[in-house]
C-alpha positions in Angstrom: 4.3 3.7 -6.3 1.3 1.8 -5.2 1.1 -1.9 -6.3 -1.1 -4.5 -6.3 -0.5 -6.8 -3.2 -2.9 -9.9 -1.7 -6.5 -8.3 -1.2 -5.4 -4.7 -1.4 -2.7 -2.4 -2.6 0.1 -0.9 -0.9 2.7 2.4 -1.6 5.9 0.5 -1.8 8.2 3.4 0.1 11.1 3.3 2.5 10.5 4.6 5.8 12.0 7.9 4.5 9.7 8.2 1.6 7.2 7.2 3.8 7.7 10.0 6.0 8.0 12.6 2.9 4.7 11.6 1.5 3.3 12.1 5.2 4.8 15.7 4.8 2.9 16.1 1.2 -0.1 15.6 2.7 -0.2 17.6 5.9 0.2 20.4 3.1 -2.4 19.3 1.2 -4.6 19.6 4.2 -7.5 17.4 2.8 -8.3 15.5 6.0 -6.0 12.6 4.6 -5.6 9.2 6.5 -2.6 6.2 6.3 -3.7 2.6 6.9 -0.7 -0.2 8.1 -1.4 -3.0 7.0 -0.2 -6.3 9.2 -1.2 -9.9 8.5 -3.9 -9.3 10.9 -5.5 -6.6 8.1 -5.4 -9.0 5.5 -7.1 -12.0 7.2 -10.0 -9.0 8.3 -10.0 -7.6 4.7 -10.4 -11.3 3.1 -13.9 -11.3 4.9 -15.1 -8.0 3.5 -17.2 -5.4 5.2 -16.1 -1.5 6.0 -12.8 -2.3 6.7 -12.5 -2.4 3.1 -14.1 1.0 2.7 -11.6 2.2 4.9 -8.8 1.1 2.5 -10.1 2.0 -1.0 -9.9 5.3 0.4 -6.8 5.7 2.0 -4.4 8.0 1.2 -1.0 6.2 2.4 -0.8 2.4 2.6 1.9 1.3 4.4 3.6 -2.4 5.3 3.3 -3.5 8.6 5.2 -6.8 9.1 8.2 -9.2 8.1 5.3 -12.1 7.0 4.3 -9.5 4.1 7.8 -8.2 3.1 8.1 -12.2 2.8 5.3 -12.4 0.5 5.9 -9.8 -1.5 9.0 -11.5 -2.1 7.6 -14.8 -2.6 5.4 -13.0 -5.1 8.3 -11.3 -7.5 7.1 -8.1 -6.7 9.2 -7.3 -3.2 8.0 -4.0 -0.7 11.1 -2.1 -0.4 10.9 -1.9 3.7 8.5 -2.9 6.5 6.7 0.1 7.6 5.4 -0.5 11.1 3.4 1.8 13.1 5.7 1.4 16.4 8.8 2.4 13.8 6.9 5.1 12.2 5.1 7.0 14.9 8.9 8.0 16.9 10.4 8.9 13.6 7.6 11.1 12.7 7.8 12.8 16.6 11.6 13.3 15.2 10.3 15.0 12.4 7.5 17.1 13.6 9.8 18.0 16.4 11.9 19.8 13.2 9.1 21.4 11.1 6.7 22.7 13.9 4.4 19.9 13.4 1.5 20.1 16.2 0.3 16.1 16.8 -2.8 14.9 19.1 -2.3 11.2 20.9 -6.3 9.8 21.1 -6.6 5.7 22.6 -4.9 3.6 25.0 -5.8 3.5 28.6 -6.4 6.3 30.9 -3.2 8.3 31.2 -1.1 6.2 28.7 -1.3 8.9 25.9 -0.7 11.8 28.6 2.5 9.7 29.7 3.9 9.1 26.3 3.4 12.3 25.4 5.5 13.3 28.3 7.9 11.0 26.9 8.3 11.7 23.5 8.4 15.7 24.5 11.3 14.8 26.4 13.1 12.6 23.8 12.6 15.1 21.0 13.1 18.8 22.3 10.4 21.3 20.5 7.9 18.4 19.8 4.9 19.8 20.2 1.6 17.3 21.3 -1.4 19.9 22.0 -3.7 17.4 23.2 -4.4 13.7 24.6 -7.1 11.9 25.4 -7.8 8.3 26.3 -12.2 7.5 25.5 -14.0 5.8 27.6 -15.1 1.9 26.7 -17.8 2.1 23.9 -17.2 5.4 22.8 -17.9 5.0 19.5 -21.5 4.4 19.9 -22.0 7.5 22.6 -22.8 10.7 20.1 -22.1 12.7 23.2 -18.6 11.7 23.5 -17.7 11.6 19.7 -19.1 15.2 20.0 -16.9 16.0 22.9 -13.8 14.2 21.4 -14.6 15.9 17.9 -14.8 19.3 19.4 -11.5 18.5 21.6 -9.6 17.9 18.5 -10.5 20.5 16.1 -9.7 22.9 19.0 -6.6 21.8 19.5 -5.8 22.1 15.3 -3.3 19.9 15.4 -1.4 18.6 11.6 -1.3 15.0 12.9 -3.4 12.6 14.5 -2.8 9.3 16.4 -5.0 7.3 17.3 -4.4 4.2 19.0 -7.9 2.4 19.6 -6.7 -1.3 18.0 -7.9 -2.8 13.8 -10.3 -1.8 12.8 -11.6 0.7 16.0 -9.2 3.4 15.4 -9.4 2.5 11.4 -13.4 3.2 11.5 -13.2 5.9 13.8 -10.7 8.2 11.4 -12.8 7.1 8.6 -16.3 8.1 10.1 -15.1 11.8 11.7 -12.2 12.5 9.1 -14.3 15.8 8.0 -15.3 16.1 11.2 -12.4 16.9 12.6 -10.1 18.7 9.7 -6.8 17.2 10.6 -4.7 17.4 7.9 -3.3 13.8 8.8 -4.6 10.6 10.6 -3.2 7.6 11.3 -4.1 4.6 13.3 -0.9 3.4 15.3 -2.5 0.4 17.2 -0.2 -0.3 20.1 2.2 2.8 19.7 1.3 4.9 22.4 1.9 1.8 25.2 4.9 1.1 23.9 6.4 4.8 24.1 4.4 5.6 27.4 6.6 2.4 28.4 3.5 0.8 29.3 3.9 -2.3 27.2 7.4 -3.6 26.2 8.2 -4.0 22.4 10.5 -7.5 21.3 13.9 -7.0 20.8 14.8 -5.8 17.8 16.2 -9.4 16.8 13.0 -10.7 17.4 11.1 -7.7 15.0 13.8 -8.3 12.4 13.3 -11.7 11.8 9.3 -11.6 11.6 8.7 -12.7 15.1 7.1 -10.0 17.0 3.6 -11.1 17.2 5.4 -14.0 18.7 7.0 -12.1 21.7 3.4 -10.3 21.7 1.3 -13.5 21.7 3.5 -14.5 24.6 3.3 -11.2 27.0 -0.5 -11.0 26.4 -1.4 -14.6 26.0 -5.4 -14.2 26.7 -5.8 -11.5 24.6 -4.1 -12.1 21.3 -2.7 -15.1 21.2 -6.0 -16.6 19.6 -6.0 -14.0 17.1 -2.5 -15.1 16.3 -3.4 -18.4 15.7 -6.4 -17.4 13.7 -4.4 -15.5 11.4 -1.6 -18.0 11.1 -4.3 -20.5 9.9 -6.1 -17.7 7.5 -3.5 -16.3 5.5 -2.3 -19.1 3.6 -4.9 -19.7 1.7 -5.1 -15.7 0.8 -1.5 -15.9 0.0 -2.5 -18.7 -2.8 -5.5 -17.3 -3.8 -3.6 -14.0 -5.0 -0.4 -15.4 -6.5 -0.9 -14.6 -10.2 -2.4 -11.1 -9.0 -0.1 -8.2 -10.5 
């Protein structure tokens, strides 16, 4: 069921139903994509622009995050489970693994979706990743390499893609070639392929449980996203009052 929740809406599934409706649309095979939406999101939604494009036509929104499970809470209206991408993507390895699901890794550094595909081929026998690819810097605005990477995929046919480019890169990117590229599903997995490459290290599960990931995160990659952190820590009170009475 897909509610009402801050500046957007959200399907409130479980992890299981969110992997079901995942399965309904690979056989719908309409080019269908599946947004995650983190505190991060909403602080980038508040301020308008294409990333809100992006969601009014997505096809799955999922929760990404303890803060908004919180909120939802806070708000009377509580998200069954926190979806997040790095829970997601190895569940739905497990599952493609069973059905004959074909998946393509695009993002990361060079190599890093090459070795978690190795991993994850390992870790679920019959998984089947027919193609990887990690762009170069900037690819976005090369129409040469789009073209390339377009042509790679559709190639390739596989029934899932992942693409791990960071919000809102990999978010505009499945938006813009979706038709492009005919893959029945997209999604946009920010760090997931460095954490099962083993290339970055996930928090302890304690640490996820309890809402503190981005802590642990902030922390390993201090110059990088610990700003951002901050930014949204400041930013999202004031969008958690403005939508209270929002139904």
């Amino acid at each position: 069921m897909r509610i009402n929740f801050l500046n957007t809406q959200v399907d409130n599934l479980s992890m299981e139903e969110a992997l079901d409706e995942i399965e309904r649309l690979i056989a719908l095979n309409k080019n269908a994509y599946v947004v995650t939406p983190n505190v991060d999101h909403i602080v980038q939604l508040e301020r308008g622009g294409k990333l809100c494009d992006v969601y009014a036509q997505a096809d799955l929104i999922v929760t990404d995050g303890k803060p908004l499970i919180w909120i939802s809470k806070l708000y009377g209206t509580p998200i069954k489970e926190k979806i997040s991408g790095s829970d997601l993507f190895p569940l739905l390895c497990q599952r493609a693994a069973q059905k004959g699901y074909k998946l393509f890794f695009l993002g990361a550094a060079e190599g890093v979706a090459a070795k978690a595909a190795q991993k994850l081929t390992a870790k679920f026998p019959g998984l089947q990743v027919v193609g990887t690819y990690s762009p170069p810097m900037g690819f976005e605005r090369d129409s040469q390499e789009l073209t390339k990477i377009q042509a790679m995929i559709k190639e390739a046919r596989p029934h899932i893609l992942i693409v791990g480019l960071g919000c809102p890169k990999q978010e505009y990117f499945i938006y813009d070639n979706r038709e492009q590229l005919g893959v029945p599903v997209s999604l946009g997995l920010g760090a997931s392929l460095d954490f099962e490459a083993g290339n970055v290290k996930r928090a302890p599960k304690w640490m996820s449980d309890h809402g503190l990931e981005w802590l642990y995160r902030a922390m390993s990659e201090p110059k990088r996203l610990a700003k951002r952190y901050l930014v949204d820590a400041v930013e999202i009170a004031p969008i958690v009052w403005k939508y209270r009475k929002r139904k």
